[in-house]
C-alpha atoms as one frame of an Amber mdcrd trajectory, in Angstrom:
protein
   0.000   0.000   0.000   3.000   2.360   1.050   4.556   1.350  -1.698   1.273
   2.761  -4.180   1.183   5.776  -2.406   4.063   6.398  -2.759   4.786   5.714
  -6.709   1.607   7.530  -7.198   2.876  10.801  -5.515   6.288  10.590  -8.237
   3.943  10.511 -10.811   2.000  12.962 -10.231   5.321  15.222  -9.243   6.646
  14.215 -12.830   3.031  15.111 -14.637   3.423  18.588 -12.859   7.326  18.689
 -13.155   6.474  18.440 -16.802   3.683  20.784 -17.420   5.980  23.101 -15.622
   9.186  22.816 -17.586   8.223  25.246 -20.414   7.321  28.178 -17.649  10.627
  26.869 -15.845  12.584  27.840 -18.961  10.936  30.700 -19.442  11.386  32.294
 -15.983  15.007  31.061 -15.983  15.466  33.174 -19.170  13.906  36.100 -17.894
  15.699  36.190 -14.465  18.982  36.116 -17.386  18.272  38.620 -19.372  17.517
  41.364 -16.276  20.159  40.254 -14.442  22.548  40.056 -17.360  21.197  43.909
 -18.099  22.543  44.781 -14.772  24.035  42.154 -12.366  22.864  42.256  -8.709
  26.266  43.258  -6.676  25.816  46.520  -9.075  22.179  47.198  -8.338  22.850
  46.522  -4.370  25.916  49.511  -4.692  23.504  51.303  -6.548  20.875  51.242
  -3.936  23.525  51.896  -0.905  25.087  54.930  -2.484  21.393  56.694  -2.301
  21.422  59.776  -0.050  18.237  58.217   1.627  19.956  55.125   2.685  19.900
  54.055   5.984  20.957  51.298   7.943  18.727  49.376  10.180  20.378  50.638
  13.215  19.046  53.956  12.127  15.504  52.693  12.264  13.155  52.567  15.237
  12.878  48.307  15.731   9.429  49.178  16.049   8.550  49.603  12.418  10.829
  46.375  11.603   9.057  44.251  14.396   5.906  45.473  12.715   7.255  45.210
   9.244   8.437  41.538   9.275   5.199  40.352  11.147   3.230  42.026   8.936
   4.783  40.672   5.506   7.072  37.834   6.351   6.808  36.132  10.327   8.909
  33.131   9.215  11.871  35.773   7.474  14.746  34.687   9.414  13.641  30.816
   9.741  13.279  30.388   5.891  15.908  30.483   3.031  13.974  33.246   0.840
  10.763  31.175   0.144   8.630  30.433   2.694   7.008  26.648   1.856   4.047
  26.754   4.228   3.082  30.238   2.492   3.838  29.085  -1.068   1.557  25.458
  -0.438  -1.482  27.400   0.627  -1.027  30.073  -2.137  -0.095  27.030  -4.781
  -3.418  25.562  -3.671  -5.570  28.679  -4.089  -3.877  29.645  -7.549  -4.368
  26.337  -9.033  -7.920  26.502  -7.813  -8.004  29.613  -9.385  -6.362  28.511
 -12.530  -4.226  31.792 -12.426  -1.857  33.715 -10.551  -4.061  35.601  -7.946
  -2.046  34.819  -4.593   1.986  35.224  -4.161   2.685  34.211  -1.333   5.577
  36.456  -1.477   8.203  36.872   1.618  10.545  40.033   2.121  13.364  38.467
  -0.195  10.316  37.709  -2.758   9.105  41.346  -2.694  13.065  42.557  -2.680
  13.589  40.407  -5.797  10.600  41.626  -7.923  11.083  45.046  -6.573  15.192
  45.196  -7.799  14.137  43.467 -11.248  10.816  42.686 -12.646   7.163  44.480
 -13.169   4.234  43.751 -10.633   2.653  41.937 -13.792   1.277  38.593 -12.591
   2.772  35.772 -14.457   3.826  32.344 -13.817   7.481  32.803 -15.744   8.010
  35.984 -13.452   7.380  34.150 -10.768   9.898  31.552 -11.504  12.572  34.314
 -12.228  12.198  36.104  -8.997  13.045  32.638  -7.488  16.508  32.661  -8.881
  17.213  36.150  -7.865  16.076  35.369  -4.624  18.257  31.937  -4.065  21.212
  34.992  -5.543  20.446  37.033  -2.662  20.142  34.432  -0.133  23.661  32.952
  -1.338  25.007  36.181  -1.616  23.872  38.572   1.478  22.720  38.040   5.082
  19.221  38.199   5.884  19.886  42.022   7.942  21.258  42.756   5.048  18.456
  41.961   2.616  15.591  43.389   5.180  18.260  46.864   5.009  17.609  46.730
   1.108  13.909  45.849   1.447  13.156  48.590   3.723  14.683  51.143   1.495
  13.453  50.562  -1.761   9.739  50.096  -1.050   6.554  51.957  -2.247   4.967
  54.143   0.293   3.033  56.333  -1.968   2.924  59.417  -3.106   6.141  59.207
  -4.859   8.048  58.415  -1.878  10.432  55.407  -2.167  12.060  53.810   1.149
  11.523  54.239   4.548  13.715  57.734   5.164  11.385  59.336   2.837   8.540
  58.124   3.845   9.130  58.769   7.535  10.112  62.727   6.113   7.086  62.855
   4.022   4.156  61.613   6.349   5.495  62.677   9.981   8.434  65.068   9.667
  10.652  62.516  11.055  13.976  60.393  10.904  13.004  56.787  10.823  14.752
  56.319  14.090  11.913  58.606  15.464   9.101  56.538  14.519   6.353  56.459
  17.446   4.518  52.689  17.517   1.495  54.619  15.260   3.481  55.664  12.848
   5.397  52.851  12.029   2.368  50.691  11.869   0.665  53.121   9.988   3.529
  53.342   7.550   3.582  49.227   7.393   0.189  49.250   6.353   0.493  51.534
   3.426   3.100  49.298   1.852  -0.103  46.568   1.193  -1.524  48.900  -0.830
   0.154  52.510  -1.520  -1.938  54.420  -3.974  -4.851  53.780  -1.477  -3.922
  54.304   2.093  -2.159  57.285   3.568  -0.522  56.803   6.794  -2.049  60.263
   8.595  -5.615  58.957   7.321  -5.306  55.276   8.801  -6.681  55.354  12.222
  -6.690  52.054  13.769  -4.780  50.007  16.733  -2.697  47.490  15.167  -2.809
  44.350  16.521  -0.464  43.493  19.652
């Protein structure tokens, strides 16, 4: 019986391996071509050399607390995909038969942000993948939050969490009162629709 079970499951792994393969190839060739456009080191020292930059130990923990329980719980326990996250979004996509839930983590949203379009596709998918295993291989988990948290959305044409913090409250990130920084990881879900001084809510403890 084990034995059935267990021959059935390689089957059906191959059947998907193969319906995969052309989307595989695809991704792989687009996470080639971006990064071949500009490899990652450069885009990192790109990023760094920003006059907004800052280093995490110029940010309230607060808003990173908030920030990684918000979009990633599992961030430092995972190796840049989160499994449990990418079964139950696997499960609602097929269901869906399209690509309606990510189940993104931090080095996920990092990966798309650096390279690719929010377009959602199967082959982009599959080339954020590679760029994240790159930045997994390649930088330490502080290191990829630090990127994460300065290249982000936060409406309103503000980019990163020093502008953000400038534009909404008049303040350094380090300066970031429990409010603010939840308000300001809320917007990041959906940016051209929330403004941090119009949320008012209690975040959840």
């Amino acid at each position: 019986m084990r034995r059935a079970i267990l021959i059935s499951i390689m089957i059906m792994f191959l059947f998907i391996l193969h319906l995969c393969s052309p989307i595989i190839i695809d991704g792989y060739s687009m996470y080639k071509d971006a990064t071949k456009e500009k490899q990652l080191s450069t885009l990192v020292q790109e990023i760094k050399s920003d006059e907004n930059y800052v280093t995490l130990d110029e940010i309230n923990p607060i808003y990173l607390k908030a920030l990684i329980k918000s979009e990633d719980k599992r961030f430092y326990s995972h190796f840049g995909i989160d499994l449990i996250a990418l079964s139950r979004a696997t499960v609602t996509n097929i269901a869906a038969g399209k690509l309606k839930e990510g189940g993104s983590t931090i080095t996920q949203q990092l990966a798309k942000n650096l390279y690719f379009s929010f377009e959602k596709r199967f082959e982009r998918k599959v080339a954020e993948v590679f760029v994240v295993f790159e930045l997994e291989n390649n930088y330490s988990k502080d290191e990829i939050l630090e990127l994460y948290v300065n290249i982000i959305y936060f409406g309103e044409n503000c980019y990163g969490i020093k502008e953000a913090s400038s534009h909404y409250f008049n303040k350094l990130p380090s300066q970031l009162n429990k409010f603010e920084a939840d308000a300001l990881v809320y917007t990041i879900k959906s940016p051209n629709n929330y403004n941090p001084n119009e949320l008012k809510f209690t975040y959840a403890q």
